[in-house]
C-alpha positions as CSV (number, residue, x, y, z in Angstrom):
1,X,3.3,0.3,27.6
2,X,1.7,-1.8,30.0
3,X,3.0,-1.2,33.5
4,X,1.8,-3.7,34.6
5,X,3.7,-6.1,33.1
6,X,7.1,-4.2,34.0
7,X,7.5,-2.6,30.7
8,X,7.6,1.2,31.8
9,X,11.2,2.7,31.9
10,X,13.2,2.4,35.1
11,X,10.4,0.1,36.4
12,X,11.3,-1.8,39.5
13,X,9.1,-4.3,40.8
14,X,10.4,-4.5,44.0
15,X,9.9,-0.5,44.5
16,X,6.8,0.3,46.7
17,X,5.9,4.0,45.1
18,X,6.4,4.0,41.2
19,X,9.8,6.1,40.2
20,X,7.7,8.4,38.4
21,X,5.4,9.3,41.4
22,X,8.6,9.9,43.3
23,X,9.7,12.4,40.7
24,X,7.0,15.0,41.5
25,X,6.3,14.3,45.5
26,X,7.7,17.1,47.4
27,X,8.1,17.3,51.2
28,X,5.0,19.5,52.6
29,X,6.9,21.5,54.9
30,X,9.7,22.9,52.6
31,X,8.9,21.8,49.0
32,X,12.3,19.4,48.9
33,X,13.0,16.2,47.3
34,X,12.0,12.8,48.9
35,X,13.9,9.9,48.9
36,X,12.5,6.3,49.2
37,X,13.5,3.6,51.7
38,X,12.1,0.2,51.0
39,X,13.1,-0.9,54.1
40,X,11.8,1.1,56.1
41,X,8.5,2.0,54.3
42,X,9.5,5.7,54.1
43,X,10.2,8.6,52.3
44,X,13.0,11.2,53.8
45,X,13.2,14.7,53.0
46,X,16.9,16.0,51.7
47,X,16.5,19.3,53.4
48,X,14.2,19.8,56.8
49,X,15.2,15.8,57.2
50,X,11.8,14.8,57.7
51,X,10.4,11.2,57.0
52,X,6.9,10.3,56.3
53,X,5.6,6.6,57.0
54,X,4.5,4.9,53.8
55,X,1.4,2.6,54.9
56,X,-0.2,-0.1,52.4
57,X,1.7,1.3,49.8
58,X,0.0,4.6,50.3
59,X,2.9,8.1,51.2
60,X,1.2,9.6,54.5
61,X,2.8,13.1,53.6
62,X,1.2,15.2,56.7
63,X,3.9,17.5,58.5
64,X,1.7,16.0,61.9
65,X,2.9,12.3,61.0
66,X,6.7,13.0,60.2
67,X,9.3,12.1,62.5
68,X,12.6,14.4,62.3
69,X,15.8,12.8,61.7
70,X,19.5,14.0,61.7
């Protein structure tokens, strides 16, 4: 399949980190899931609530560059 062209299941153009990437990045302080926000060009940890800036497309997952949120 050629990603490229969109043919990769549960591709979304619009995403900015492909789904399958997102699938095995854990949060580096506690190992938890990470949730995406487009919007915001972040990805949020479900437990320590942590959320790492996504620059150029590029995760910056450093515990020094989080911000903590409630």
């Amino acid at each position: 399949m050629d990603r490229r062209l969109g043919w990769a299941v549960g591709y979304n153009p619009d995403a900015m980190i492909d789904r399958e990437l997102l699938e095995i990045l854990r949060c580096p302080a506690c190992r938890a899931t990470l949730t995406l926000n487009n919007e915001k060009q972040t990805l949020k940890c479900a437990s320590c609530h942590r959320v790492y800036p996504i620059r150029d497309e590029i995760p910056i997952l450093l515990v020094d560059q989080a911000t903590v949120e409630e």
